[in-house]
C-alpha positions in Angstrom: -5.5 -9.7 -25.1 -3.7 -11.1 -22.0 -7.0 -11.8 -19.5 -4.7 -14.1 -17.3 -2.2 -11.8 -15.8 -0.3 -12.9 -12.6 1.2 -9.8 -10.8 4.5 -10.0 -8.9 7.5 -8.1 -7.0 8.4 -5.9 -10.1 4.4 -5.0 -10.4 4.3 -3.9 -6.8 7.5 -2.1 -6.7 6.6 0.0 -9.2 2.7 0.6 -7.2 4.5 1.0 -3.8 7.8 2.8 -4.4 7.5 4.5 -8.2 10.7 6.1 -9.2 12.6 3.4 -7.0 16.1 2.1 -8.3 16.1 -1.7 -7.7 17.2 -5.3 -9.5 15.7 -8.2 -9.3 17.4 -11.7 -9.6 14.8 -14.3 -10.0 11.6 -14.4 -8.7 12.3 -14.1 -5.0 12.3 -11.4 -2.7 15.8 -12.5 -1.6 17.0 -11.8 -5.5 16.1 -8.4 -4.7 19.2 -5.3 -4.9 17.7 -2.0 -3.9 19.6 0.8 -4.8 17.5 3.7 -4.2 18.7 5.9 -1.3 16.1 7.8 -0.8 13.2 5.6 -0.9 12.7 2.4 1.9 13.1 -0.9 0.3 9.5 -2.4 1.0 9.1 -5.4 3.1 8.6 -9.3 1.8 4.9 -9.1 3.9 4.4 -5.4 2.0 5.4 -6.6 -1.5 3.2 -9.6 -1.1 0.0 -8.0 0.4 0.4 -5.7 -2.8 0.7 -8.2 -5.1 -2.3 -9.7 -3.8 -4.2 -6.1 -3.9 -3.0 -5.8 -7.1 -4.3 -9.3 -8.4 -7.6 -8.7 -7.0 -8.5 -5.5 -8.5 -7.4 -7.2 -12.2 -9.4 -10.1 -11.1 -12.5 -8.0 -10.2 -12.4 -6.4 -14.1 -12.1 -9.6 -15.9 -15.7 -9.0 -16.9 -15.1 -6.1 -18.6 -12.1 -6.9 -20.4 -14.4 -10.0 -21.7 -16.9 -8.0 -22.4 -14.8 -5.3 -24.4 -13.7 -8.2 -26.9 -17.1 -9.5 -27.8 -19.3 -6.4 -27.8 -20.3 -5.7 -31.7 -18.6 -3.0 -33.4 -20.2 0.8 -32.2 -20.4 1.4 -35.9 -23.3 -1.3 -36.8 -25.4 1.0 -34.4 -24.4 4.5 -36.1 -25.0 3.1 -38.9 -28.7 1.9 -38.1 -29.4 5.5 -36.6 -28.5 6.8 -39.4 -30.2 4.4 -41.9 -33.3 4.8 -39.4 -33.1 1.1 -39.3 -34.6 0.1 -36.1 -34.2 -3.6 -36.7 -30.0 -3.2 -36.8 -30.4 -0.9 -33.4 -32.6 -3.6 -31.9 -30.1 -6.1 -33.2 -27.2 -4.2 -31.8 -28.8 -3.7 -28.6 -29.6 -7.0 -28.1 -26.0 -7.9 -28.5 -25.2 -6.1 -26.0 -27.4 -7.2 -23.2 -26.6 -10.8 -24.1 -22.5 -10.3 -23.7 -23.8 -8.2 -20.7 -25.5 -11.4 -19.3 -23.1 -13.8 -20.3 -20.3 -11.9 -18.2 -21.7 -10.3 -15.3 -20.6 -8.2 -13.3 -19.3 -9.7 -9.8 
């Protein structure tokens, strides 16, 4: 799982102009050919406040992507239900709240 990810001027061409025909040379704005004639080529100030919106809202969710790769398997608790097993649901439940407790939400 990739829980760093850094956005950047491909990742908020796509969000602002979807569709948009463009190349990029580098990492720069200035490396930047746009070749769509019916969309506006976004700003430098534009691309960047998106990247930033766009890191922020991944940033916000890292909890949940944590979260996702540590919760036990859904299966240990079907399987207690149906075992009647109270002690494996317990178990499983428990789990749950602890990875919920180790990454919180914001």
């Amino acid at each position: 799982m990739i829980f760093n990810r850094k956005f950047g001027i491909p990742d908020a061409l796509q969000s602002l102009q979807p569709g948009a025909h463009w190349v990029l040379s580098g990492d720069l704005y200035e490396g930047l050919s746009w070749d769509s004639q019916d969309k506006e080529k976004p700003s430098e100030e534009n691309i960047n406040l998106e990247i930033e919106r766009l890191q922020s809202e991944y940033d916000a969710l890292n909890y949940q992507r944590s979260r996702k790769e540590e919760y036990p398997d859904f299966k240990d608790y079907l399987d207690g239900i149906v075992k009647n097993d109270q002690g494996q649901i317990d178990l499983y439940i428990a789990s749950c709240l602890a990875i919920k407790e180790k990454y919180p939400k914001p």
